[in-house]
C-alpha positions in Angstrom: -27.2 -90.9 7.4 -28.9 -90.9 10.5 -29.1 -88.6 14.0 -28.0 -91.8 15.9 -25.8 -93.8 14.6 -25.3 -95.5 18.3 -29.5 -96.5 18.2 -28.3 -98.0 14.6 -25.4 -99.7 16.2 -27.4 -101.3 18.9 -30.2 -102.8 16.7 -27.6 -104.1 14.3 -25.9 -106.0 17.8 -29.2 -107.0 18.9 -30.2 -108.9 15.5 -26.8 -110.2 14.8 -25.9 -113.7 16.4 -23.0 -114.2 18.7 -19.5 -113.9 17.1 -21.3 -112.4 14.5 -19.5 -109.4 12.3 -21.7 -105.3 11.7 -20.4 -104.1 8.9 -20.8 -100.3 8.1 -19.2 -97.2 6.8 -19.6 -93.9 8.3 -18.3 -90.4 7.8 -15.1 -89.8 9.4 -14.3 -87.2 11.9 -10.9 -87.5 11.8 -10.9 -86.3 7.8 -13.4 -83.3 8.9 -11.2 -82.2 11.4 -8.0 -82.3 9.4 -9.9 -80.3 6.5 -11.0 -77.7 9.6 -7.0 -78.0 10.5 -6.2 -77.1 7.1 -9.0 -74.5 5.6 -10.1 -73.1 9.1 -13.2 -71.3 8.9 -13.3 -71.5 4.9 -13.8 -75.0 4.8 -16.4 -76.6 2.8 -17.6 -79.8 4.7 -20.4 -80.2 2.3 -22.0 -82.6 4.6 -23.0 -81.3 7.9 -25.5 -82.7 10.9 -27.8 -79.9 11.2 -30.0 -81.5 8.8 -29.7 -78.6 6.4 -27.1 -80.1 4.0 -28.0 -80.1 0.1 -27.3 -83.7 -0.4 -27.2 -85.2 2.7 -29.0 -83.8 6.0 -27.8 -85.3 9.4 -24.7 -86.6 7.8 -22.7 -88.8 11.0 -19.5 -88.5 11.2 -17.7 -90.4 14.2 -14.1 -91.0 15.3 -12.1 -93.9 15.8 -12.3 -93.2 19.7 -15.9 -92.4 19.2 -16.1 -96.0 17.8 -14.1 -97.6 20.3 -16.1 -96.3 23.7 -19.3 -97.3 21.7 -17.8 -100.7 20.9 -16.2 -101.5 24.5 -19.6 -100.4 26.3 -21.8 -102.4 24.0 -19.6 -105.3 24.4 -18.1 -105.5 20.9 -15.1 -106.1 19.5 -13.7 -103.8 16.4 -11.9 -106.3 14.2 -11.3 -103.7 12.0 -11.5 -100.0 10.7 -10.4 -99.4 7.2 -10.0 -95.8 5.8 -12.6 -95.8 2.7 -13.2 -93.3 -0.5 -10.3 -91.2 -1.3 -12.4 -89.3 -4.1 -16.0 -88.7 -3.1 -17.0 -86.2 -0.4 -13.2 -85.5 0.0 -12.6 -82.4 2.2 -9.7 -81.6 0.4 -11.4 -81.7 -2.9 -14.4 -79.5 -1.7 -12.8 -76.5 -0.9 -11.6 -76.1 -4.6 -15.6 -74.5 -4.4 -18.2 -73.9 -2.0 -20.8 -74.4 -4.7 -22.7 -77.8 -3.6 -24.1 -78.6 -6.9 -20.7 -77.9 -8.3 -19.6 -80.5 -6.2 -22.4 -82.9 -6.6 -21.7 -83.0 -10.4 -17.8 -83.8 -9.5 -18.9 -86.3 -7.3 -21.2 -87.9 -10.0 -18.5 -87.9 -12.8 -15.6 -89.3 -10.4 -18.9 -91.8 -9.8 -19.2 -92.2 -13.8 -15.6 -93.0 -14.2 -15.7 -95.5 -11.3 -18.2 -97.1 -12.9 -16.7 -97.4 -16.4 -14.7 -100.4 -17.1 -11.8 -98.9 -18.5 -11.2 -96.8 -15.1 -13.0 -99.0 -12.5 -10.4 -101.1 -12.4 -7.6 -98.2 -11.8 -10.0 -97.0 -9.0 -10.4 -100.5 -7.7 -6.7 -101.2 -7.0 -6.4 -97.7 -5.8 -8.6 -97.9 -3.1 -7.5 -101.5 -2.1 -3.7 -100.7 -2.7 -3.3 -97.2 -1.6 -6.5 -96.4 0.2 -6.3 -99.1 2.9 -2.8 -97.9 3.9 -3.4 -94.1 4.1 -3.7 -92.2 7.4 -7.2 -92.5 8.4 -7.8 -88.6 8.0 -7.4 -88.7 4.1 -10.3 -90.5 3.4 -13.7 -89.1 3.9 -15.2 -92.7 4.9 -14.0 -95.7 7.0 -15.8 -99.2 6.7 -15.9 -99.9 10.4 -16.2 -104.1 11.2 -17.3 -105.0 14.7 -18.2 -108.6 16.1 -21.0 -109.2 18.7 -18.9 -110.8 21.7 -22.4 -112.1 23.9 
């Protein structure tokens, strides 16, 4: 959670060798502006890049065209963008309250239960067999892989 995730972006292509992959996740623009789409003025982002979020000040969010004109002027190639975490930070599931430590303490028992073996797996094959083939907007992450072309 950084104010420039381009400066991040360029150090990461400066270290990594050629043909080399950046792998990251970011927030996702497309999912904040479907839950803006959706809620209007009463939606509860949660995460915002003011720097005056509860949880997580200058939160980045970017789009996959955002991603894309980044990629294409620092000479990378996107091999692929995968929509990412369905449960936590979810737009849709934040506007149930606009109580952030409300939500923090959802977020850390959807984390709990992830984390338990009896549900870990039932998450695990969610997010690889569902996840991965929703609409980018549903999910409030994407794992973004790039590879250093020169």
């Amino acid at each position: 959670h950084f104010k420039s995730y381009e400066k991040l972006i360029i150090e990461m292509k400066r270290v990594v060798k050629k043909n080399g992959l950046i792998i990251f996740n970011i927030g996702n623009k497309e999912h904040i502006e479907l839950g803006k789409k959706l809620f209007g003025s009463k939606v509860n982002l949660l995460y915002d890049s003011t720097g005056k979020s509860y949880t997580k000040p200058y939160y980045t969010a970017v789009s996959n065209n955002e991603i894309k004109k980044l990629s294409t002027k620092q000479n990378l190639k996107i091999v692929n963008i995968i929509p990412y975490n369905f449960f936590q930070g979810n737009v849709l599931f934040n506007n149930f309250t606009r109580n952030e430590k409300v939500l923090s303490m959802f977020y850390y028992y959807i984390y709990k239960l992830y984390h338990k073996k009896i549900l870990s797996n039932f998450f695990q094959k969610f997010e690889k067999n569902v996840v991965r083939d929703l609409d980018i907007k549903f999910t409030f992450y994407k794992i973004v892989i790039l590879k250093k072309l020169k």
